[in-house]
N, C-alpha and C positions, 0 to 999 in steps of 0.2 A: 068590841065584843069578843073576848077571850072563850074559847069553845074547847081548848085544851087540845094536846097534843096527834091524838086519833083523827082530831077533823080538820078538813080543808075549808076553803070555801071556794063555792066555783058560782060563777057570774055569767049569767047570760041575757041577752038583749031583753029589757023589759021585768026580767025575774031575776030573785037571787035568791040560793039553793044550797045548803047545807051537803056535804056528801062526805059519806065515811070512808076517810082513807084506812087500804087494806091494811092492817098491824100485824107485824110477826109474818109477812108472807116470806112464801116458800123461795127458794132461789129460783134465778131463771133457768131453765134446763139450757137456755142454745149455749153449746158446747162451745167454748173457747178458741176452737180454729177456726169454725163457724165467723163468730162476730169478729175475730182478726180478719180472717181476709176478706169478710164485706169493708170492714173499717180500711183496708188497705186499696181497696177498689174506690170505695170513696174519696180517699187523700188521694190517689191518681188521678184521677177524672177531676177532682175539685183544683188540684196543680195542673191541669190543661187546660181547665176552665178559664180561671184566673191568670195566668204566665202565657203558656203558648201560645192558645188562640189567638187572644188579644193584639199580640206579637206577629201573627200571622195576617189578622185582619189589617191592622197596618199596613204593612208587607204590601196588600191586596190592595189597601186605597190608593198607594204611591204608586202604581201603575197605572192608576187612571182612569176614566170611564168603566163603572161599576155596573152599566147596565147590562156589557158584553165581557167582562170581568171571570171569568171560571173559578179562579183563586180566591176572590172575592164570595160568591157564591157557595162554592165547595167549604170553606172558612165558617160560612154563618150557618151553615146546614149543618153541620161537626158540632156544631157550640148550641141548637137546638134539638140535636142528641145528647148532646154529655148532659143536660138540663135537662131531659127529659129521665137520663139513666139515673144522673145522681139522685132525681126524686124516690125513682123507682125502691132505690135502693136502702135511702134513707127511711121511705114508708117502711120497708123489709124489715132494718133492725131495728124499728116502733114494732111493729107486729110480732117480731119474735120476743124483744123482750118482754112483751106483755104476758104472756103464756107463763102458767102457774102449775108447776108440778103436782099439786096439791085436786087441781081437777081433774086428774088425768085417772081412769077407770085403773081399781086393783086387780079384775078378775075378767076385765076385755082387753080386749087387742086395742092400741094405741098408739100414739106418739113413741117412741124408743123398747117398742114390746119386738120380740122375737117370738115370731112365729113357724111351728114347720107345720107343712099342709099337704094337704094329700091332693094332687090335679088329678081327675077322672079320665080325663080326655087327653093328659100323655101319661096317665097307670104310673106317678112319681110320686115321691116326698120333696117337695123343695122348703128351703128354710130362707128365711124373709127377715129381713130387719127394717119397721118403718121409722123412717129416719124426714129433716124437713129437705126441701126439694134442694137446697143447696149441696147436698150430702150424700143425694141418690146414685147407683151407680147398679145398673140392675145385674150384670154382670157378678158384682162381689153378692150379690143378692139383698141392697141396700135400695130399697124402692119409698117414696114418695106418699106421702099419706094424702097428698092430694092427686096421688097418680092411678089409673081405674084400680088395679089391684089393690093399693094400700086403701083407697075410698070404701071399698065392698070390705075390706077385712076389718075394716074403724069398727068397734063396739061386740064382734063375734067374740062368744066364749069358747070354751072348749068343745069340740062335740059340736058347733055349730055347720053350717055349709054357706059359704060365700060364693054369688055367682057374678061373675064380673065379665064383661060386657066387652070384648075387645075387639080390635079392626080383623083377628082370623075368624071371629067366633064368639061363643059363650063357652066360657071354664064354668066349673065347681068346682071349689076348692073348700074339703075340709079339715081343720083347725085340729090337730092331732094334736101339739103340743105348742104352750104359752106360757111366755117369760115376760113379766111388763116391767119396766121402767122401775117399777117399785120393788119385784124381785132382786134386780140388780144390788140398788142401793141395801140391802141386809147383807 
């Protein structure tokens, strides 16, 4: 059953379901230092996974009685972290490359939008770039769209007031000037 180029078919227990693969989508926004040094975290940890441990659990067997063993222990507790991390990480760059510049708001606050905002409660303009949490650094003024600030500012327009919620307090911050992700690119 030939369905032509645009369609997949996706198969699941009991049914099978036609589904329109996206055509002509938009590139992935995660920035290129981004997915290198997750990709670079992952060959580390997948090359300890595989070579050292192993090498190490060894090590750990050849001395003996495993049930009072530290070496041994210390070894397999390492290696059901790095399997837990490599997942972690792996899920990561499925989730980022999924993200579709094409969704992302022309005229709100968003993923790679700069914003400068007015705080009420220290009388300032600070300017904000949300950026994804691997990139945050709140210092350069590079925050977290899943971090309370970048959450409360998702979707605000110009002229809006965002109140975010933090361990000193409740801010307002309003939205004085916005550059989104799609300003840039013209």
């Amino acid at each position: 059953m030939a369905l032509g180029p645009p369609y997949n078919l996706a198969f699941t227990p009991k049914r099978r379901r036609v589904v329109r693969a996206s055509v002509g989508r938009a590139k992935s926004p995660m920035p290129e230092h981004i997915k290198k040094k997750l990709q670079e975290q992952i060959t580390q940890l997948e090359y300890e996974l595989t070579t050292e441990l192993p090498a190490e659990i060894k090590k750990a067997v050849a001395l003996g009685d495993l049930s009072e063993n530290a070496e041994y222990h210390s070894a397999k507790q390492r290696q059901e972290f790095v399997n837990a991390r490599l997942g972690q990480l792996k899920k990561r760059m499925g989730e980022l490359a999924m993200v579709n510049l094409a969704n992302i708001p022309h005229k709100k606050v968003g993923f790679g939008s700069t914003v400068v905002v007015f705080d009420s409660t220290k009388n300032e303009e600070i300017t904000y770039k949300l950026v994804t949490s691997e990139e945050s650094d709140v210092a350069k003024g590079f925050i977290s769209t899943t971090s309370p600030i970048g959450r409360s500012l998702v979707g605000k327009e110009l002229g809006d007031v965002a109140t975010v919620v933090t361990p000193n307090g409740k801010r307002e911050l309003e939205v004085l000037k916005l550059a989104t992700i799609h300003d840039a690119e013209e």
